[in-house]
C-alpha positions, 0 to 999 in steps of 0.5 A: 213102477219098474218094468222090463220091456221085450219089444218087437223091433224090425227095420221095414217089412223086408228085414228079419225082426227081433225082441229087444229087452227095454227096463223103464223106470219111475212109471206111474200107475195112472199113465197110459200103455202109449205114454209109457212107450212115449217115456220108454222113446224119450230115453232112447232118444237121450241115448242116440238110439233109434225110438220105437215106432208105434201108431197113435193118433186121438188116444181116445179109443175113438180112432182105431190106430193104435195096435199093440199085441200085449203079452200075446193079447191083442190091446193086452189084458183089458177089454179096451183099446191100447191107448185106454189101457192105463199101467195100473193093469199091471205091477211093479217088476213085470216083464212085458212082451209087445209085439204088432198085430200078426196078419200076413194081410197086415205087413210090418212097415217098421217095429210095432206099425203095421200096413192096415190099408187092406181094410180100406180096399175091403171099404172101398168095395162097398162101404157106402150107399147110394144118397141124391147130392143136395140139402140132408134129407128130413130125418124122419122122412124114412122111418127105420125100426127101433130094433134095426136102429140098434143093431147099425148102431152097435155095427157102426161102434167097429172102430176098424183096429184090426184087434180082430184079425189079430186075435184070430188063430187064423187072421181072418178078418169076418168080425170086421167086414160083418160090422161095416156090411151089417150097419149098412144093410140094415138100413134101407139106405143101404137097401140099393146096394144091399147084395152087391155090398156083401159080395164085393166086400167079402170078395175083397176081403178073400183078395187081401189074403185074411184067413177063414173063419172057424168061429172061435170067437177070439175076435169077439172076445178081443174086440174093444167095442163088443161087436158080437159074434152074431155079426158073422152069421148075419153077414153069412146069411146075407152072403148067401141070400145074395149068392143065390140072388145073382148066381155068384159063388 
């Protein structure tokens, strides 16, 4: 395939930032987004000129690293990660616009990077639960009901892309911090910290600058791992039983 390519090109967060036309060649349909951008670099780098700076890492859809904004979708056109999306999804002579996530919580660091480490303070708030140092206790010795064993598991699959935030007509960032709250408060190891966790992490989260929620659901939509809509509003009531609790708004 041959592709024009208009790609979001910025020096460091402090330099305006622009769209640079790109024409690739002899890409093949089985190749992945990011392999692409690899031969697409390859050129560049033949040429002298500077290569395009993206993040990867496993480039299994495991990580959450990858963040590409494809013609104005967050991971472009499939319900997937952009390093599981092959060049099949498109065809010979398409013009492909790629752009990073937009956040003014997520600030560009250089072309197509962008800073995510707001999620990590928003973890760091209370993205864990007290456990005993020692041997791993018995896994039976603390039963957990077949429906709340489901319901961490499908919260724990967020992968922490940012797919969501940036998908979001107003950056907010409520689908991300209701999976790592719900997995957690679901469980009775996370009982300890249950009203704590929900009120320190939103807080945080209200710190780094996210938009509000208005539940237009783009998160979901876009979110490679289908965390549901139904997070938000678990998280919300618990926000709420947790505000009650200790009189905190």
């Amino acid at each position: 395939m041959k592709l024009t390519l208009r790609v979001w090109r910025q020096k460091n967060a402090d330099a305006d930032g622009a769209m640079s036309t790109y024409e690739v060649d002899g890409i093949s349909a089985d190749m992945s987004f990011l392999e692409m951008l690899d031969t697409l670099n390859e050129e560049l780098i033949l040429k002298g000129e500077d290569p395009v700076a993206f993040d990867h890492d496993c480039r299994e859809g495991i990580c959450g690293a990858c963040s590409l904004v494809i013609n104005g979708d967050a991971h472009g056109p499939e319900r997937t990660t952009t390093c599981q999306l092959h060049m099949r999804s498109f065809e010979d002579g398409d013009t492909i616009d790629i752009e990073p996530w937009r956040a003014s919580a997520f600030p560009v660091v250089k072309d197509l990077v962008v800073d995510r480490s707001a999620f990590d303070r928003i973890i760091q708030a209370g993205g864990y639960i007290t456990a005993p140092t020692g041997a791993a206790p018995e896994a039976h010795a603390t039963p957990v009901p077949k429906p709340d064993a489901d319901f961490a598991f499908e919260h724990a699959e967020c992968i922490g892309c940012g797919a969501c935030v940036a998908a979001c007509p107003n950056g907010a960032a409520m689908l991300f911090t209701s999976a790592k709250i719900n997995h957690l408060n679901v469980l009775p190891q996370g009982a300890p910290e249950r009203e704590t966790r929900v009120l320190d992490m939103v807080g945080q989260m209200d710190e780094e600058g996210f938009g509000g929620c208005t539940l237009t659901g783009e998160c979901a939509t876009a979110c490679p791992k289908g965390i549901p809509l139904v997070s938000i509003t678990s998280m919300n009531k618990e926000w709420l039983r947790a505000t009650r609790t200790s009189g905190k708004r």
